[in-house]
C-alpha positions in Angstrom: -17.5 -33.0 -17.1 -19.3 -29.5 -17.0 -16.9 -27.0 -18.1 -16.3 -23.6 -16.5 -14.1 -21.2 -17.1 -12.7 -18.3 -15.0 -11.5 -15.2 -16.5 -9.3 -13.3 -13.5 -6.6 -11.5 -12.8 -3.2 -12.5 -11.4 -3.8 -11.6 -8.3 -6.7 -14.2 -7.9 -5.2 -16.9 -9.2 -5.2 -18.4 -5.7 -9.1 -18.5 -5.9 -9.5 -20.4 -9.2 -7.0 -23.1 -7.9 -8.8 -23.2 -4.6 -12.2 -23.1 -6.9 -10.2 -26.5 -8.3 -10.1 -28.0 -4.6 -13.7 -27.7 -4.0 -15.6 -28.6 -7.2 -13.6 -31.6 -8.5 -16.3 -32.7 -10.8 -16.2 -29.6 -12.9 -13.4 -29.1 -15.8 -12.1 -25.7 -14.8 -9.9 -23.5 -16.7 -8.4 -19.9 -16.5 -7.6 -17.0 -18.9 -6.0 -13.8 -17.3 -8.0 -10.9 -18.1 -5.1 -9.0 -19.7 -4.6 -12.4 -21.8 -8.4 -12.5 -22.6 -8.5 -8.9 -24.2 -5.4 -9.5 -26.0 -6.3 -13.0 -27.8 -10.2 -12.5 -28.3 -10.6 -15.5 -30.4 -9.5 -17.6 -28.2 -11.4 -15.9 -25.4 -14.5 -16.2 -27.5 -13.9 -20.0 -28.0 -13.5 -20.8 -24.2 -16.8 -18.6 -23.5 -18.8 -20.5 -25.7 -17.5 -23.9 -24.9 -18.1 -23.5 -20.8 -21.6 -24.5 -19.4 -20.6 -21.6 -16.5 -18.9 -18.8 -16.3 -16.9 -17.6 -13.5 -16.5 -13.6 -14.1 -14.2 -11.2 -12.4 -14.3 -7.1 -13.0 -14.0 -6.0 -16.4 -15.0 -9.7 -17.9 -18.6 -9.5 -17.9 -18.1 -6.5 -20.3 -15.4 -8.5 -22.4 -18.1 -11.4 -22.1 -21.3 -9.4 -23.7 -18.6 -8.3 -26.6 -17.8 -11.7 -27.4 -20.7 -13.9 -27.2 -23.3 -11.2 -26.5 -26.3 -11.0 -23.9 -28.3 -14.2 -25.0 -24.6 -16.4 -25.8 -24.4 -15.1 -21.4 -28.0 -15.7 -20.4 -27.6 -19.2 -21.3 -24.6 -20.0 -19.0 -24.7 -19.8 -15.4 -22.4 -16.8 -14.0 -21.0 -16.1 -11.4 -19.9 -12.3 -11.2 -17.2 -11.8 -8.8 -16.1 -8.0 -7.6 -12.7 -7.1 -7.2 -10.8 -7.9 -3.8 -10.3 -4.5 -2.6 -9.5 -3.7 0.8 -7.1 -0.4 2.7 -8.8 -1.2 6.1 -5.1 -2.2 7.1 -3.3 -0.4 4.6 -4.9 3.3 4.0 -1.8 5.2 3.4 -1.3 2.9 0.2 -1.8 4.9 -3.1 -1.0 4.4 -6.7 0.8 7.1 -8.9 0.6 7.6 -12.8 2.6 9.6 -15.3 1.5 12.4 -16.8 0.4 9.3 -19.5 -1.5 7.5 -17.1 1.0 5.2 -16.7 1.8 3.4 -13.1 5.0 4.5 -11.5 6.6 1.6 -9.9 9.4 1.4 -7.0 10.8 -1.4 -6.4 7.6 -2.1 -4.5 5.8 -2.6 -7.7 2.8 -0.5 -7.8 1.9 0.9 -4.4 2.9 4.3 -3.0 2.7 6.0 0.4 0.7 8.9 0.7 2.8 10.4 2.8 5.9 10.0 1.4 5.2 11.0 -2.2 3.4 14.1 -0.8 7.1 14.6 1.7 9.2 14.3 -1.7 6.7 17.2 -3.5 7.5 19.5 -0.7 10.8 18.7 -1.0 11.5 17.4 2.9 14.4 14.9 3.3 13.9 11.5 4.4 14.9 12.1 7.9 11.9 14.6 8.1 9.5 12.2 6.2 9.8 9.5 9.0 8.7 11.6 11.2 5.4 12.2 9.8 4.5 8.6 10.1 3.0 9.0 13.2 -0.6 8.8 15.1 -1.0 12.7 15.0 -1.2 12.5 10.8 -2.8 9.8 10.3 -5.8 10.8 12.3 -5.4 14.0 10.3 -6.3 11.8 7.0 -8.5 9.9 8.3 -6.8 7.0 8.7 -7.8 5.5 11.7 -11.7 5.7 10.5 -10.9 3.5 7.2 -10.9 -0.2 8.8 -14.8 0.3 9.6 -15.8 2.3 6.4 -14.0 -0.4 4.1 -15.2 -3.4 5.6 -18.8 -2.0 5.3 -18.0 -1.4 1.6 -16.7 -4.7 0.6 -19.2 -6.7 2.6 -21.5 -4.7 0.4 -19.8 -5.2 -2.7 -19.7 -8.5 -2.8 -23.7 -8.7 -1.2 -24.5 -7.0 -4.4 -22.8 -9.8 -5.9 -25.1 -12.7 -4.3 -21.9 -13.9 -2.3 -22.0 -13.1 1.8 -18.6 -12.8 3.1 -20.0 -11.1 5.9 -18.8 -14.0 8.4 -15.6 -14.2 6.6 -14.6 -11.1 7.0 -14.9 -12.0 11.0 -13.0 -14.7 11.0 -10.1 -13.5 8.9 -9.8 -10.5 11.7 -9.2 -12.4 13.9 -6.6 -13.8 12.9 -4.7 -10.3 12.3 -4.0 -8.3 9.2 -5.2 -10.8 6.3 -3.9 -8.3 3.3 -0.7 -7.8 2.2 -1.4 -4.7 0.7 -4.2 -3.2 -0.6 -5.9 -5.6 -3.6 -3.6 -8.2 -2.3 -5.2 -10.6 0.4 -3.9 -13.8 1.7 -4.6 -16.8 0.0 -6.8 -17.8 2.8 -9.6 -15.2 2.3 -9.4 -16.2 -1.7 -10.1 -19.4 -0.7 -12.7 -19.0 1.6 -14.3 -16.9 -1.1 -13.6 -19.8 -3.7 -16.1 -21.8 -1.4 -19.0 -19.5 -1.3 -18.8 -19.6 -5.3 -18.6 -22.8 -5.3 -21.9 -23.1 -3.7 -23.2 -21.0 -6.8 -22.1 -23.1 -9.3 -24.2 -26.7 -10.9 -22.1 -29.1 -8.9 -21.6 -30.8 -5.8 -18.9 -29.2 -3.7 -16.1 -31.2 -1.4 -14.4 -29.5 1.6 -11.3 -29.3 2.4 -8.9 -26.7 5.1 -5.5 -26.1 3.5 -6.0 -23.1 1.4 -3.1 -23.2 -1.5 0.3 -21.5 -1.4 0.0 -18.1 -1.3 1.8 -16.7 -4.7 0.8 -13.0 -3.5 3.6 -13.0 -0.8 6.3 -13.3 -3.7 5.4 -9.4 -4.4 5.5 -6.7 -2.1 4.1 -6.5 1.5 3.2 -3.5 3.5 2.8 -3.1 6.5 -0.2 -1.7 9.1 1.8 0.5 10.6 2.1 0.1 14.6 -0.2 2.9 15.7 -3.4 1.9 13.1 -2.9 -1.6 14.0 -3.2 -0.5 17.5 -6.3 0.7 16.7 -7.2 -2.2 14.4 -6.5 -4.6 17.8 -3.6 -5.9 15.9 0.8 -6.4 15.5 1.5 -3.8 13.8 5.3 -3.2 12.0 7.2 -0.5 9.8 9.1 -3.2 7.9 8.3 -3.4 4.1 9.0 -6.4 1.9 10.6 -5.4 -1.4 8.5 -7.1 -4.7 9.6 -10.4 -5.6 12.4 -10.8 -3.3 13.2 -11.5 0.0 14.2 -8.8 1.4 12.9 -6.6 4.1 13.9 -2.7 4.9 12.5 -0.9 7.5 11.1 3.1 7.2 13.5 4.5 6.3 15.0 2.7 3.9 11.8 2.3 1.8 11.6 6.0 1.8 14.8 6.3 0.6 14.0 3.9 -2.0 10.5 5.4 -3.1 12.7 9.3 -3.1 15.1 7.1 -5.6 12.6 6.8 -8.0 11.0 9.4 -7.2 14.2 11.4 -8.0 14.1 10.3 -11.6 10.9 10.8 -12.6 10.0 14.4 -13.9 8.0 16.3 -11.2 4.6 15.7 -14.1 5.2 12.0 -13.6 4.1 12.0 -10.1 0.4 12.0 -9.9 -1.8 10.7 -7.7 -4.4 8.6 -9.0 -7.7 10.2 -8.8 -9.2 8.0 -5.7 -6.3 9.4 -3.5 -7.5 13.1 -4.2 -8.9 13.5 -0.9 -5.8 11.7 1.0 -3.4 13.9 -0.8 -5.5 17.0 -0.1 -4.9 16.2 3.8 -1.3 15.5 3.5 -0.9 18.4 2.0 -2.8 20.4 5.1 -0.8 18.6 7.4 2.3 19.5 5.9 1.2 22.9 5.2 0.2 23.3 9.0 3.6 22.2 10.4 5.7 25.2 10.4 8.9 22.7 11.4 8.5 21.1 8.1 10.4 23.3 5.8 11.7 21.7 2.8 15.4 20.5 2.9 18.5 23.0 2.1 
C-alpha cells in the first residue's frame, strides 16, 4: 500500500481519521507535531518511508530539516494551513506570562477580550457583564469580523491549492460550525479531509458520517446572542468548561476567568500580540464610559 503520513496537531486529528475514511487504499499514519519535534529520529524515519506527505503549519519547516528540499520534492505534499476562524467567536483571545507562557482558566487557552481588559481596570464582575453588549462590540469591531475572516481563510487555504470556498457555504448554514476559535466541528475537518484526498495518488471512496467530534470534550464558547444575530444565527452566553461537562452561564465564567486572573501577577496577563488592536478598543470603551469606575 502507498504510505502517507500526516504530521498535525491535536486539534486535527479528526481530519486524518476522516483522511482514513476516504482513501482506504493508502497506509496512513500520524505523528503530532509537538511529538514530531521532540523524537526527530523517528520523525525522520516516517518522512522518508511515506510516498506522500500530508503537512500541517510548522511541518513543512520540520520536513526540509529532516530530509531536506530534494528528500520533499520527491514525495507528493500536501500543505495544509491552520484552521483558524473568530468569524463567530471575535472576543476570543489568548494571554501569555511575562515568559510567553499561555495562561489557562479552566477554559484551557482562550480569553475574553473583554473580560481580561474589565479585570485590568479593576471593575467587578457585576460591572463586566454589562459590557457584553451590542454597543461594545460594534466599538471593536466585532460585528465586521464574520466577513473579513471568511475572506481570509477561503484565501488561505486557496493559496494552499484546496477550495473550501463552497464549504464554507454550506457549513453556515447549518449555524456556528466552531467551537471556539481554531476549534471547528468535526464536520468541516472532514469535509476538508475530502478535498485532500482528491490531492493525493489514490482513488477516493465517499462516505457522509464525519467521525466523533473529540474537540467538543474541550471548551466551547459561545457566539454571543447579539453577533449571532448579526451572523443570522442562535446565539447563547453559556460557556462549556474544558474537558467536562459542565456549562456556566456569563457570569459565572467571568467569575471564573477573575479567579485566575486573581492569582496571576498583574505582568502575567498579557495579551498576545494579534489581540493588540482588540485590546486597544476595550480599553477606549472603558475609558469612555464614565459609569465604569473600578470597584471599591
Amino acid at each position: 500500500m502507498t504510505k502517507t503520513h500526516v504530521i498535525s496537531n491535536c486539534a486535527t486529528w479528526g481530519l486524518t481519521r476522516s483522511l482514513k475514511v476516504f482513501c482506504p487504499d493508502l497506509d496512513i499514519s500520524m505523528t503530532e507535531i509537538t511529538a514530531a519535534q521532540a523524537d526527530k529520529d523517528a520523525t525522520r524515519l516516517a518522512l522518508t518511508e511515506a510516498d506522500q506527505l500530508v503537512l500541517l503549519p510548522q511541518a513543512r519547516n520540520l520536513a526540509l530539516e529532516l530530509i531536506g528540499p530534494e528528500g520533499l520534492a520527491a514525495k507528493t505534499v500536501v500543505d495544509v494551513p491552520g484552521f483558524y476562524f473568530s468569524g463567530y467567536h471575535p472576543d476570543v483571545c489568548y494571554v501569555r506570562s511575562a515568559k510567553g507562557y499561555p495562561v489557562n482558566t479552566r477554559f484551557g487557552a482562550y480569553h475574553s477580550v473583554i473580560c481580561l481588559s474589565a479585570f485590568l481596570h479593576g471593575l467587578s464582575v457585576e460591572q463586566t457583564v454589562k459590557l457584553y453588549n451590542a454597543q461594545t462590540y460594534a466599538a471593536c469591531g466585532y460585528f465586521d469580523e464574520w466577513d473579513k475572516q471568511r475572506s481570509l481563510l477561503v484565501a488561505t487555504f486557496a493559496k494552499a491549492g484546496l477550495d473550501i470556498a463552497p464549504l464554507m457555504l454550506r457549513w453556515s448554514r447549518t449555524g456556528c460550525f466552531m467551537h471556539t476559535v481554531n476549534h471547528p466541528h468535526v464536520q468541516c475537518l472532514f469535509d476538508v479531509a475530502r478535498v485532500i484526498a482528491t490531492k493525493l495518488d489514490t482513488r477516493v471512496q465517499d462516505f457522509y458520517r464525519a467521525p466523533a467530534d473529540n474537540l467538543g470534550n474541550n471548551a466551547i464558547y459561545p457566539c454571543y446572542p447579539e453577533i449571532a444575530e448579526n451572523c443570522g444565527i442562535h446565539g447563547s452566553t453559556l460557556f462549556k468548561l474544558t474537558k467536562a461537562d459542565e456549562v456556566v452561564d456569563l457570569k459565572g465564567f467571568i467569575e471564573l476567568s477573575f479567579y485566575t486572573y486573581s492569582r496571576h501577577p498583574r505582568e502575567d496577563l498579557n495579551f498576545s500580540p494579534e489581540y493588540a488592536a482588540k485590546a486597544a478598543a476595550m480599553a477606549r470603551v472603558l475609558a469612555g464610559t464614565p459609569a465604569l469606575q473600578p470597584a471599591q
